[in-house]
N, C-alpha and C positions, 0 to 999 in steps of 0.2 A: 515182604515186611508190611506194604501198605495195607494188604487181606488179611492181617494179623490186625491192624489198625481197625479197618473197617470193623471187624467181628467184637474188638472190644469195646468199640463207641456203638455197636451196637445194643450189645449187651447191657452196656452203661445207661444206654436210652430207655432199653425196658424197664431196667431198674430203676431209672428216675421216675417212669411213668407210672409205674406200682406204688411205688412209694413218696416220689416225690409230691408236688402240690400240695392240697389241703389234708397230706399223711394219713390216707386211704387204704388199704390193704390191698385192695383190690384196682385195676382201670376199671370195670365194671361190673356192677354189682347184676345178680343173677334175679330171677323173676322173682322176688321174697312177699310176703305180705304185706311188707310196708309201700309196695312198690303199685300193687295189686289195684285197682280203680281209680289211677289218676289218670287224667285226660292229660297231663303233658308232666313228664317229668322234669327235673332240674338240671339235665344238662342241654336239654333242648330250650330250654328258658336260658340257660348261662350263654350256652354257643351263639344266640339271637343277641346276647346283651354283646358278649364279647365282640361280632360284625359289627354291630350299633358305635364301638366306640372306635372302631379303626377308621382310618383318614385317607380318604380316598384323591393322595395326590396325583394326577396327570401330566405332570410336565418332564415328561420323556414320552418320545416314542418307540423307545426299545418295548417290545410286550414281551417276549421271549424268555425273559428270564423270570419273569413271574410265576410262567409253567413249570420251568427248568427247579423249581425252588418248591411248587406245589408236587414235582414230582417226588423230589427226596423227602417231602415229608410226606408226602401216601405210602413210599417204604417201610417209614417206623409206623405206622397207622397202622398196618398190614401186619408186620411181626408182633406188634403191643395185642393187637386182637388176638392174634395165633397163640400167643403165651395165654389169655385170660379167656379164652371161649366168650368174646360177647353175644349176647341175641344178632341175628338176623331175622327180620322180616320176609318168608317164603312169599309175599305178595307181591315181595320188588321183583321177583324172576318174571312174573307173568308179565308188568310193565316195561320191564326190560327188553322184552323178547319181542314188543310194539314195537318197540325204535326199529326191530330189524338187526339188530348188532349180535343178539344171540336167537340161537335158536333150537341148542341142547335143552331142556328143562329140568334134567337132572342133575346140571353144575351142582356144586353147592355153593353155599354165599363165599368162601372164601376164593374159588376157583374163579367163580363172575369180577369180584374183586380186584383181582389180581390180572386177570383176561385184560378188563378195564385197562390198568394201568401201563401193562404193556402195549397196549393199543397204544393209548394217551402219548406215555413215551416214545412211541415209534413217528404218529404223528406228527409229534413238537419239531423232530428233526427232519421230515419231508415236506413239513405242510408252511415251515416259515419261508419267505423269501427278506432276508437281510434284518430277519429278524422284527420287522412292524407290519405287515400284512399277512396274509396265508394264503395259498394259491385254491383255497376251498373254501367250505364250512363244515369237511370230515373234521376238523379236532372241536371245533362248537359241538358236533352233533356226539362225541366221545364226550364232554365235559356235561354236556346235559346229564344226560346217562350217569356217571358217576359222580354229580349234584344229589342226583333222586336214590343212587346207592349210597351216598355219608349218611345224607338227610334220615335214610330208612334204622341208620344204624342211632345216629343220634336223637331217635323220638324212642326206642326201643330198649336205652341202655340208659343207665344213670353214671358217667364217667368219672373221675376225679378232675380237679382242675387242671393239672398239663394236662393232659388229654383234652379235655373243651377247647382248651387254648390253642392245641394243636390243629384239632377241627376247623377251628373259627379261623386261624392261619391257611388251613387246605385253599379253605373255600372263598376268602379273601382273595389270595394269589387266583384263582378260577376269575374272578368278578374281574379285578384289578387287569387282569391280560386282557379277558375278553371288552373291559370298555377300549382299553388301547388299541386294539387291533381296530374297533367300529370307530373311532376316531378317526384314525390314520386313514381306515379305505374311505370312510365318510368324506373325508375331507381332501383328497384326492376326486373321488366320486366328483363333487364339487367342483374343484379348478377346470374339471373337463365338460362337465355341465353348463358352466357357466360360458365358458367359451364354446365352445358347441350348436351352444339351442340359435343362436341366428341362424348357422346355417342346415335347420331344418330338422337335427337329432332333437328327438321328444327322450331327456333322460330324467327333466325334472320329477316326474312322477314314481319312478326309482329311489332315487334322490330323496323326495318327501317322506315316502314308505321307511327310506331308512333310518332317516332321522327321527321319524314318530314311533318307531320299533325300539331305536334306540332309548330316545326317553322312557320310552313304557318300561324297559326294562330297568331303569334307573329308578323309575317307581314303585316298581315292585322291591326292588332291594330295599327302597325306607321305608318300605310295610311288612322287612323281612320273610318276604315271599320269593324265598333261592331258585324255585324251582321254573316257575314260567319266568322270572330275571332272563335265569342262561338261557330258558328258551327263544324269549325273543332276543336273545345279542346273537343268537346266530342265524333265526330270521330276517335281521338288520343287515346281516353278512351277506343273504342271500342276496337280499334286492341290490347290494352293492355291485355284486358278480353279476345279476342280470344288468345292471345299467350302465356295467365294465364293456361287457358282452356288445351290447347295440352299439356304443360306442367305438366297437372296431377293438379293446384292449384287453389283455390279462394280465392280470399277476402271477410274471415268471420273472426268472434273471434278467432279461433283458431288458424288459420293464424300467427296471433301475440302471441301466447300464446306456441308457439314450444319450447321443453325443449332438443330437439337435437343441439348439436354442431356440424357441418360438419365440421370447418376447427381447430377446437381444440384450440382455441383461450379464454377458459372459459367462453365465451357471447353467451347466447343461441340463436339458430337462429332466434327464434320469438323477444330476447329485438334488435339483429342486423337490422331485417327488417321493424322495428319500429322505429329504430331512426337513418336508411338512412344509414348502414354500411353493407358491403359485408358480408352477412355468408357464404362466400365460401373463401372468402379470410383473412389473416392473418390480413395485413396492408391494407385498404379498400385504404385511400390517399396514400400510395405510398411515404410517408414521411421517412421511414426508423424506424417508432415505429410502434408496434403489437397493434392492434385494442386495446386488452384488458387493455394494459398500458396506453394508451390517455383516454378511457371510466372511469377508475380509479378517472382520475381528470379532469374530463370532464368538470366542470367550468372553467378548466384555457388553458386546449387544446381539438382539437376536432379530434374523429378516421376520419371522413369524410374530412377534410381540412388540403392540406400542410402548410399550415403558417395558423394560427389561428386567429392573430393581424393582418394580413397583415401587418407587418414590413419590408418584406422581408428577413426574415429570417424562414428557416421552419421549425415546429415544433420539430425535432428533433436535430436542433443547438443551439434552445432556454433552459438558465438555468433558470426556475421558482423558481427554492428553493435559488436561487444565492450561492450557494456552490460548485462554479469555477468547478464543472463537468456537460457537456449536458446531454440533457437529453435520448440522441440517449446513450449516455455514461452511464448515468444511466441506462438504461434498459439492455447492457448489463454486468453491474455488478449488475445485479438484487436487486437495489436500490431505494429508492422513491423519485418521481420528485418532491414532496413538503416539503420533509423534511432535513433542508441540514442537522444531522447525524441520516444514516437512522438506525444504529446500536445501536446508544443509549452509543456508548463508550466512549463520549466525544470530537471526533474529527469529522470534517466535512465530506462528503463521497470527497472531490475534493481535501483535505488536503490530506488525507489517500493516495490516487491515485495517486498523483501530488507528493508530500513530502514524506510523510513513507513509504509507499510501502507495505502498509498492507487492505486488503478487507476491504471496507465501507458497504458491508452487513454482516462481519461475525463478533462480540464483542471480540472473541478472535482468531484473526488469527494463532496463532500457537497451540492453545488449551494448554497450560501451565499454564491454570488458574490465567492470568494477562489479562487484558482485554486490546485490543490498546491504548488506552489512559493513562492507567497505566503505559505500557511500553514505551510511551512516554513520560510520566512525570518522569521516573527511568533511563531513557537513556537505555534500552534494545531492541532487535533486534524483532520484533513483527514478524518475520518468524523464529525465531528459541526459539526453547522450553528452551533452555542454553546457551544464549547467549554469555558467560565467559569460557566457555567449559571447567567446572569446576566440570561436572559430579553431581552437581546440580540446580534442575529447577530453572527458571526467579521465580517462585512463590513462590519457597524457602529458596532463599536469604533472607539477609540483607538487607535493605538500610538505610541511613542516611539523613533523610529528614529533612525539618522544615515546618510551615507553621505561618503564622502572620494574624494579624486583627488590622484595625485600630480603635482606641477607642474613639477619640475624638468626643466630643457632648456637647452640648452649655451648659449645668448644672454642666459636669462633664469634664472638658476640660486640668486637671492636668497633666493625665499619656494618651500619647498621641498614644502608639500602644504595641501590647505581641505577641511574638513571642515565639512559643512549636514547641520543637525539638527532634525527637527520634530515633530509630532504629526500622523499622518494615520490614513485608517481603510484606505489600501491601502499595498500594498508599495512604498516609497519606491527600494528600488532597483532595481525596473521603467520605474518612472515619471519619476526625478528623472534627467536628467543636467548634470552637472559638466564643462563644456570650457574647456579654455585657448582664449585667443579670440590671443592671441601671433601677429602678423603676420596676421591675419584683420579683425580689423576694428583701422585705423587710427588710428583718433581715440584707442582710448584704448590700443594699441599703443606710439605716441611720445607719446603724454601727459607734459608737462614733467615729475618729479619722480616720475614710477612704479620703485615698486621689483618685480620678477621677473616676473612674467604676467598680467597682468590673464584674470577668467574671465567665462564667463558661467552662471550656475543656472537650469535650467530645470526645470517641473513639470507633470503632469498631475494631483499631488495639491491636495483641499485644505486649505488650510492656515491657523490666525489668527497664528501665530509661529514664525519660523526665527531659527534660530544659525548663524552664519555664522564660521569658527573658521580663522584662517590661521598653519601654521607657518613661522618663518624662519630661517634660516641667519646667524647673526651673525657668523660669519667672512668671510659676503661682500656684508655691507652696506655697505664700504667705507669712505666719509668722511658717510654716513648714521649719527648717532646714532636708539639705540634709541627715546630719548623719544621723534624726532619721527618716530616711523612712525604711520602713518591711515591711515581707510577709508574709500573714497570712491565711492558708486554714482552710474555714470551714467544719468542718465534718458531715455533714446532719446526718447522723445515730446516731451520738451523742450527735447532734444540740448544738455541742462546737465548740470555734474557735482555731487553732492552730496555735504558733508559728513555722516561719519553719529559716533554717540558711540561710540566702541571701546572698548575694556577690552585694557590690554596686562599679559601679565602675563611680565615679563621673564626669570623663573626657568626656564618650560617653553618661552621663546622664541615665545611665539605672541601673536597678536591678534584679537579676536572682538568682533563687535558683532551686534547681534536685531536683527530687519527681518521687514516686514510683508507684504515686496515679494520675487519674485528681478529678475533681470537682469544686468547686469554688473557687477561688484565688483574693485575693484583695491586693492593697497596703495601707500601712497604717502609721500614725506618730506617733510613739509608745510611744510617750513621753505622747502625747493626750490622748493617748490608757489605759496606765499605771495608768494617772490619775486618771481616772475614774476605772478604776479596783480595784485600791486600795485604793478609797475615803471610807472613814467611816462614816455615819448617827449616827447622834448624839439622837435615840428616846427617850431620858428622859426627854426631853424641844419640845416648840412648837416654840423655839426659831425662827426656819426658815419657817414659815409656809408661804409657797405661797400668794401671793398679790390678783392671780385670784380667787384662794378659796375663800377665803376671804369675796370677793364684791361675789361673788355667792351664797353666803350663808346670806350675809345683803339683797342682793337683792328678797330673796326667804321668809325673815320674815319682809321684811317690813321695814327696819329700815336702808336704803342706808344713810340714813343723820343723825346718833346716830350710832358714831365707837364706843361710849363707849357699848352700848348696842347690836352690830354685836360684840364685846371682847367678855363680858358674857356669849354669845348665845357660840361663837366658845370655851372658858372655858367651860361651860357645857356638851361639846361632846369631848374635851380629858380629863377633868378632871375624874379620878376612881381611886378607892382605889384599882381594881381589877388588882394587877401587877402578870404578869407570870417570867418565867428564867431571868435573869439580870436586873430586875428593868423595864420593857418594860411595861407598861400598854397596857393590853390586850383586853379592851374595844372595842366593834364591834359597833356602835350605827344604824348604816342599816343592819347588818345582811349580808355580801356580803360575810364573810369570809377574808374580811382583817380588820388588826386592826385601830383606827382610828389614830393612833399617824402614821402609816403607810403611808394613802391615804392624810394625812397633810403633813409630812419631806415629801415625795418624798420617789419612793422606786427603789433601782438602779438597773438597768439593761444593756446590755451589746451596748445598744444605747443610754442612758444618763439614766435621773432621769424622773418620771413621777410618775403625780401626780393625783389622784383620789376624789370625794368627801366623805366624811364620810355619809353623810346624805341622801345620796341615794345609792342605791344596784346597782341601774345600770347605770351612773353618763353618758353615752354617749346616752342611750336610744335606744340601740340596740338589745334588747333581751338577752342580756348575760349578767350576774352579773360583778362588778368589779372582784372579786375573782377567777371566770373562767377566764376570758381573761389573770388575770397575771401569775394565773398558782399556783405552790407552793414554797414557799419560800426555795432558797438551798441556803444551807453551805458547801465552800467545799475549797482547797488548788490547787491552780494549780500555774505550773512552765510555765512562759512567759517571753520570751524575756531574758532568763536569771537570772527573778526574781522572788523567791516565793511570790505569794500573795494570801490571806487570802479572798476570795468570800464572802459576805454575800448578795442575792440580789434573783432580778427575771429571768427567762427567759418567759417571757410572753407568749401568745400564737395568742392574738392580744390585740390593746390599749385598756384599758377602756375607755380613752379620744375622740376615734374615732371608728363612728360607721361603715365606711369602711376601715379598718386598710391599706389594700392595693390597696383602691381606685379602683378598678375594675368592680365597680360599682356594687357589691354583698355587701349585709350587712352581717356585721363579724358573725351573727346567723346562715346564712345562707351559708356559704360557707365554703367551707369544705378546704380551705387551705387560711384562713384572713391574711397570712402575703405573699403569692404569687400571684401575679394579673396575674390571668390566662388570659385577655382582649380579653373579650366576644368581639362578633364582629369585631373581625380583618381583616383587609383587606391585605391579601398573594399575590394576583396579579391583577393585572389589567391593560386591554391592553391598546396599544400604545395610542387607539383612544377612547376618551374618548367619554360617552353619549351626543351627539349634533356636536361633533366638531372633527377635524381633527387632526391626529399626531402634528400638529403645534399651537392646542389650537381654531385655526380660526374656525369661525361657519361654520358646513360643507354646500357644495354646493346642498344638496338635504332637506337642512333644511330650506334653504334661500326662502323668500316671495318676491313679490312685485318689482322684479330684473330686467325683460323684458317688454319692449314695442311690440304692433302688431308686426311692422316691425323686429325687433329682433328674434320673433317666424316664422316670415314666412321665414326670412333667413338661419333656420335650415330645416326648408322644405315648400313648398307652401299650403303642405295639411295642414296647420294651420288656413287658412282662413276663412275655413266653421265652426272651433271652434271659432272663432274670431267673425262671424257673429251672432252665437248666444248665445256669450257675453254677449249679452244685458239680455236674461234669464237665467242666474246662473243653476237654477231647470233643461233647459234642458241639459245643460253638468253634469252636478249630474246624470241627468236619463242616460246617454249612460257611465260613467263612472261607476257605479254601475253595468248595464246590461251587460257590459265586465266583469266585475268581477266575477257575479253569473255565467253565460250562459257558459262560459267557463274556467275562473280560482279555482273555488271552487267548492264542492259538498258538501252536507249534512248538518252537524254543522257548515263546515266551512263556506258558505252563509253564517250563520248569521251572523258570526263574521268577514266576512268583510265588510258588510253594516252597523255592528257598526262600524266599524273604521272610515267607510266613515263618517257616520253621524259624528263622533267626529274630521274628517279634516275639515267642513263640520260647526260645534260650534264654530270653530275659536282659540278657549280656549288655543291649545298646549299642556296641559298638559299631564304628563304621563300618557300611558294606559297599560295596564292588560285584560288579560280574559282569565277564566279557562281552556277553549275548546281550544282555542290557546298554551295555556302553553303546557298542558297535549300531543297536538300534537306533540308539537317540540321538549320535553322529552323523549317522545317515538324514536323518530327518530333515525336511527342506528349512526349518523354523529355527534348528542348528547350524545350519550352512550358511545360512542367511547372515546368522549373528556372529560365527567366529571370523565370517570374510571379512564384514563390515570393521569389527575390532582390528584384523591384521592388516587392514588398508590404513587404517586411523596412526597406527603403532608404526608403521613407515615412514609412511609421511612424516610425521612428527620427526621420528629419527631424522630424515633429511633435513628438516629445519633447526632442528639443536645442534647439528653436527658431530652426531653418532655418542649422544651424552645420556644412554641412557639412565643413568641414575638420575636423572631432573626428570624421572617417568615415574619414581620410586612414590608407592603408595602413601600416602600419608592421610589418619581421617581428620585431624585436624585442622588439615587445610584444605578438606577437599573440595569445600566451597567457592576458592581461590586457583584450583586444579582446571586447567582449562582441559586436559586431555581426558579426563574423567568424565566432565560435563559434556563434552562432547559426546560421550557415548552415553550417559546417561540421558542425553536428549535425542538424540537419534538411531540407538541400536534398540530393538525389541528383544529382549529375551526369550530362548525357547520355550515353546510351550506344546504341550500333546495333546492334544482336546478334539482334532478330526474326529469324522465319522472309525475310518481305517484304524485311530490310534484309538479308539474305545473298545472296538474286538479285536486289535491286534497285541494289547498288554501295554502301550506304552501309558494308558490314562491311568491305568489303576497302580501303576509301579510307579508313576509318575507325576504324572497330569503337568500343573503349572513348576518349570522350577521353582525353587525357591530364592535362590539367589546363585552368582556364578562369582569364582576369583581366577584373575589372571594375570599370569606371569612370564619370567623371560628366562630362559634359561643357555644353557651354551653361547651368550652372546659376543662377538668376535669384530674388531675393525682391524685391515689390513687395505691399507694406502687407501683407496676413496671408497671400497666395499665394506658390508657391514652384512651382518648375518649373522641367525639364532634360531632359537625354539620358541614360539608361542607357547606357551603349557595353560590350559583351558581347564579347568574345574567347575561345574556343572553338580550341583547337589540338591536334593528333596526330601522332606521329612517323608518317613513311611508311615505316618500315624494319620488318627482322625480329629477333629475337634468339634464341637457344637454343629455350627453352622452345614459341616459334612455330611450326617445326618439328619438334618430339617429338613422340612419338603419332602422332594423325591427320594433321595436315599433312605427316608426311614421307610419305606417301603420295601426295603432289600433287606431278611435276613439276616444274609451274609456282611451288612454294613453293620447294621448294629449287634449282631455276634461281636464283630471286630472293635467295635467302641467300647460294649461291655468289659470287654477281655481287656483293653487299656486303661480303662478308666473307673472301672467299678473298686469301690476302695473295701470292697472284701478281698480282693485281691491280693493288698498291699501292695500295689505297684511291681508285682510278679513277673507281669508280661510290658515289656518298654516297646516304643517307638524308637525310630535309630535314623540317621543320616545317612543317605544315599548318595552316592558319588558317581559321575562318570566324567573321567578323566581322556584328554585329547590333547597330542604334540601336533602343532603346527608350523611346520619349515617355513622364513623370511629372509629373504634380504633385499638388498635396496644400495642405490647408490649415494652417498654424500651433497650436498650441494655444495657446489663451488663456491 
């Protein structure tokens, strides 16, 4: 299928070239009269303008693909001529045959041609090492060569304009490699020069040859003189290899592959001489940062370049992490330039520096077992172990803290914030958290007579006495009098609720009671409370029997429209003579373990009265009989509020009425805590930037279709034209858009899986994509590991201090300001990113490069007695599109880049071919133990 492809994009090419551009008949016009005594035709004029206006960016030293790219376009060069018989020049054979490379003289121009090309081709793949040097100056001496064979064709032929365009492309990509290549050896040449010449090697002379070879030849290009250009850039090659040579070195694999450090910089001399950094020297630019501290974050600064941005500011005045300390400053408080706290104390490293005056790489600068940010939350001296000079440590004091939480939420909007206060010796608002337990745990959720949120307080400090301080909202306590508001902690171990003694003090609208204990605290109106507490069931009548019953049980025999005969039927199932202890009839008519005079009155419990059917066993249809879910009936006396009262009731275990008792979307059979909604798939964080679209919601600019007209693309660079031209066949910017991707961005698996991608920009469809081989890559990646360890260390912990709440983890972007677990990792976790050398030819930079943002969440999550465990679920996503900036500079260099802009963005298009979101998805197993 794909040689089916190949042959019609070829076909398509010719035919653009016949006909397309300046709508030509012909690619070249044949020796006519009109053509007859001119000393230079018009495509040799064009081809010269069209070199004149291309931009000769350098800032890469990949050269490889510039070949790789001048090679596919000598193919359509090659079949356009063989369709149209252009002139050759018989003179170029004789010059040809100087070089040495041929020495048949009866080729014809197209067999030379063509000889060429495969030489060329064969070269590219023997002659690179890692893609920026060449272990010769065999492929300079082939590119010479078929410089003087285009050149011959183009002073010879009058072309139409693709075709010129295409030329001036060829020989572009020719120029564009060969100055890379004399860069990179130049400038290696150089680091060993330099270091060298004390002891006795004479390589400067090499060295100067090369670089005055090289310029010569950058002079001849802006005098449009191609021919001695590529001569001298492979002269320039020479003196390199000879100054390689004296120097003891070659360019092979090994080369690059050196695991000695000369200048102790931790970058070994082969990854330094690979990616254009002095292994002899520290600081290669001369910026004031160590090679190895720029290489670190080398997506955001470069060791080889003083100012990176070119802002004019150089890399070591710039704060990347924006935590008000440079980065020259960072390095040497051996700190990290992306993370503003690089300690993890809580404090920023430029606060610490600036403000406190305590190390932002060390967590506890005086080592007293108070961390800096402790001892700024305590007001203690984070350079002195005893601050108080009291002959005991900061770590073993007292202090007298408090901390708060606001509780208001749109269901529960009564009691409006709680404040807990205690005395410990570490920082309470590390250790203590305060959650709304509101729809999380049920029991004391619908708690009869709760007024606004029940919470829950949690501690890692310790503690002999807390305050416990709740404010309320008097305008919306309703038909709740002030007096009768309470405080009532439930006791999980005893799964009772307990009265505590409050103190209300009605002026500041709040209510506080001291406790020995935390756990969960609600307020409550006890008069509501009482009631139900102490209401008594009357089971010797069916006097009260539910209205729903009722019609559920006419509706089930048929007989909705006969209340006398729905009586009967409901008289036949309490009516028995079979009475137990006080007159109760004991009759069970489903068998569920509750009596039916029971699942008729209603049976009380400590969230109101609830009621069951008699006539089926499991009246919700959840796998659990009524009987199990209510539990066992207790009798028992307890003192609340002051008042004895007499229990007779349930403590259920989940409703019989509801088959998800706490909604969590587990059915109550199946879940192993039906009154706590553990809320599977919760979402914990999620970055700034959501999937598609920008921190401001706006659809991002690499997403966008259909946005640029020609003229818009050619104003970012001229070199847009020749994609512009052939516009008109979609199939051939597919084909050089793809051949940049496999030839030099991918290897292996990853080919395929970015010609799937392409094919699915390519569909038009947008939709989200996936694919295993991509996932499984970018999982493995060290810059992934890094980041999901770091989040599920964070996600623990915390757990341990809320006391397994996870819903007080639940995302919210409204608050995320206020979200300390959020901000934690937005100041301390780096996100993955793909930018290595290994990840630019192994597929993950062009399928990926920077994410773009990640969400994560919890799923499966589970407490049983002090254990706690779940899934991390990690989502990881990248636009696969281009935007401006993609393009600018060095990308517009690459074909294959602006194929792929054109095809997204060009609004002849109409938005045809979409960009689409990239996903790869990752479960990570957790758990963790409770704190006591």
């Amino acid at each position: 299928m794909k040689n089916k492809v190949k042959s019609m994009l070829s076909f398509l090419l010719i035919f653009a070239m016949i006909f397309g551009g300046s709508g030509q008949a012909v690619v070249a016009k044949g020796n006519n009269e009109a053509n007859q005594g001119k000393q230079k035709n018009s495509s040799e004029q064009n081809v010269k303008q069209w070199l004149s206006e291309y931009e000769f960016y350098e800032d890469t030293r990949i050269a490889k693909i510039y070949d790789q790219i001048a090679i596919n376009e000598l193919k359509r060069f090659v079949t356009v001529i063989k369709e149209t018989n252009a002139k050759f020049d018989s003179k170029l054979i004789a010059e040809i045959d100087e070089t040495g490379d041929f020495k048949q003289k009866d080729m014809n121009e197209f067999d030379v041609l063509q000889q060429l090309i495969n030489q060329y081709e064969q070269a590219v793949q023997e002659e690179y090492i890692q893609e920026v040097v060449l272990k010769s100056d065999q492929l300079l001496k082939i590119k010479h060569t078929l410089t003087i064979c285009l050149w011959g064709y183009v002073t010879k032929n009058d072309f139409n304009e693709a075709t010129e365009v295409l030329l001036a492309d060829i020989l572009f990509n020719f120029y564009l490699s060969d100055k890379i290549v004399n860069k990179n050896a130049i400038g290696i040449l150089k680091d060993i020069s330099d270091q060298a010449d004390h002891k006795g090697n004479k390589l400067k002379a090499h060295l100067n040859n090369a670089v005055k070879m090289s310029e010569k030849a950058n002079e001849f290009l802006e005098k449009d003189l191609a021919i001695p250009a590529s001569k001298s850039y492979q002269n320039a090659y020479k003196q390199v290899l000879f100054g390689l040579e004296k120097a003891g070195y070659s360019f092979n694999t090994e080369f690059f592959e050196s695991t000695s450090d000369t200048d102790g910089d931790t970058i070994t001399d082969g990854i330094e001489f690979l990616e254009g950094i002095n292994p002899f020297k520290k600081d290669t630019d001369g910026d004031g940062l160590q090679d190895n501290i720029e290489y670190e974050v080398i997506s955001f600064i470069s060791p080889t370049k003083y100012d990176s941005d070119r802002n004019g500011i150089s890399d070591a005045d710039e704060d990347i992490d924006e935590d008000d300390l440079s980065n020259k400053d960072e390095q040497a408080y051996q700190t990290n330039l992306i993370k503003e706290d690089s300690d993890q104390d809580g404090l920023t490293d430029g606060f610490e520096v600036h403000q406190f005056d305590s190390l932002p790489n060390k967590y506890d600068t005086d080592n007293d077992g108070l961390s800096d940010g402790d001892e700024y939350a305590l007001k203690t001296n984070p350079n002195a172990a005893d601050s108080n000079n009291d002959e005991i440590e900061d770590s073993q004091e007292l202090y007298k803290q408090s901390i708060s939480k606001s509780l208001i939420q749109p269901d529960k909007s009564e009691i409006k914030s709680v404040e807990v206060g205690f005395s410990a010796k570490d920082n309470i608002n590390k250790t203590t958290r305060i959650n709304s337990t509101n729809n999380v745990n049920i029991k004391t959720t619908n708690l009869h007579g709760i007024i606004g949120s029940p919470v829950s307080i949690n501690t890692q400090s310790e503690f002999e006495k807390a305050s416990i301080k709740f404010t309320y909202d008097e305008a919306k306590l309703g038909d709740t009098l002030e007096d009768d508001l309470a405080i009532v902690w439930y006791n999980e171990d005893e799964e009772m609720f307990e009265s505590l003694n409050a103190v209300l003090n009605p002026s500041k609208n709040t209510i506080s009671v001291e406790t020995t204990h935390f756990g969960e605290y609600l307020v409550v109106d006890k008069t509501k409370w009482l009631e139900l507490w102490s209401r008594e069931i009357d089971y010797s009548s069916t006097d009260g029997v539910n209205e729903t019953l009722f019609q559920n049980i006419a509706t089930r025999t048929g007989e909705e429209n006969d209340q006398a005969a729905s009586s009967d039927k409901l008289n036949d199932i309490v009516s028995s003579d079979d009475s137990g202890d006080g007159g109760i009839d004991t009759k069970d008519s489903d068998g569920d373990g509750l009596y039916d005079i029971y699942e008729i009155e209603g049976m009380k419990t400590p969230y109101g009265i609830i009621y069951a059917d008699p006539t089926k066993k499991d009246s919700d249809g959840d796998g659990l009989t009524d009987g199990q879910e209510m539990g066992p009936f207790k009798t028992f006396t307890i003192e609340i509020f002051g008042i004895t009262i007499h229990f007779e009731g349930f403590f259920p275990t989940s409703y019989p009425d509801q088959k998800d008792s706490d909604g969590d979307g587990i059915f109550d059979n199946e879940d192993s805590r039906p009154l706590y909604s553990d809320l599977s798939n919760l979402i914990i964080h999620q970055s700034d930037r959501p999937e598609g679209h920008d921190e401001n919601g706006n659809v991002a600019n690499d997403m966008k279709t259909n946005d640029y007209t020609g003229d818009e693309m050619t104003d970012i660079s001229w070199m847009f034209n020749f994609q512009l031209l052939e516009s008109y066949f979609p199939g051939i910017l597919f084909d050089e858009f793809e051949t940049m991707s496999t030839s030099i961005f991918s290897t292996g698996d990853m080919e395929d899986v970015v010609l799937d991608m392409i094919d699915h920009f390519e569909d038009g469809t947008a939709t989200e994509y996936s694919n295993q081989t991509l996932t499984k890559k970018a999982s493995e990646h060290e810059t992934t590991k890094d980041y999901v360890e770091f989040v599920k260390n964070a996600l623990v912990d915390e757990l341990k201090k809320n006391g397994g709440n996870l819903g007080a983890l639940q995302f919210d972007k409204s608050t995320k300001e206020t979200n300390e677990f959020y901000n934690f990792i937005q100041r301390n976790a780096s996100y993955p990113t793909f930018s290595t050398w290994s990840d630019r030819i192994g597929g993950l930079t062009i399928t990926v490069n920077d994410t773009w943002g990640n969400t994560v969440s919890v799923k499966d999550f589970s407490v049983e007695n002090n254990h706690f465990k779940g899934v991390m679920h990690v989502r990881l996503y990248d636009h696969f599109g281009l935007d401006q900036p993609d393009v600018e500079k060095m990308y517009v260099n690459l074909a294959g880049f602006r194929s792929w802009f054109v095809l997204q963005h060009y609004n002849e298009y109409d938005g045809e071919y979409k960009p689409f979101v990239t996903v790869m998805e990752m479960d990570i197993p957790f758990e963790g133990e409770l704190s006591e």
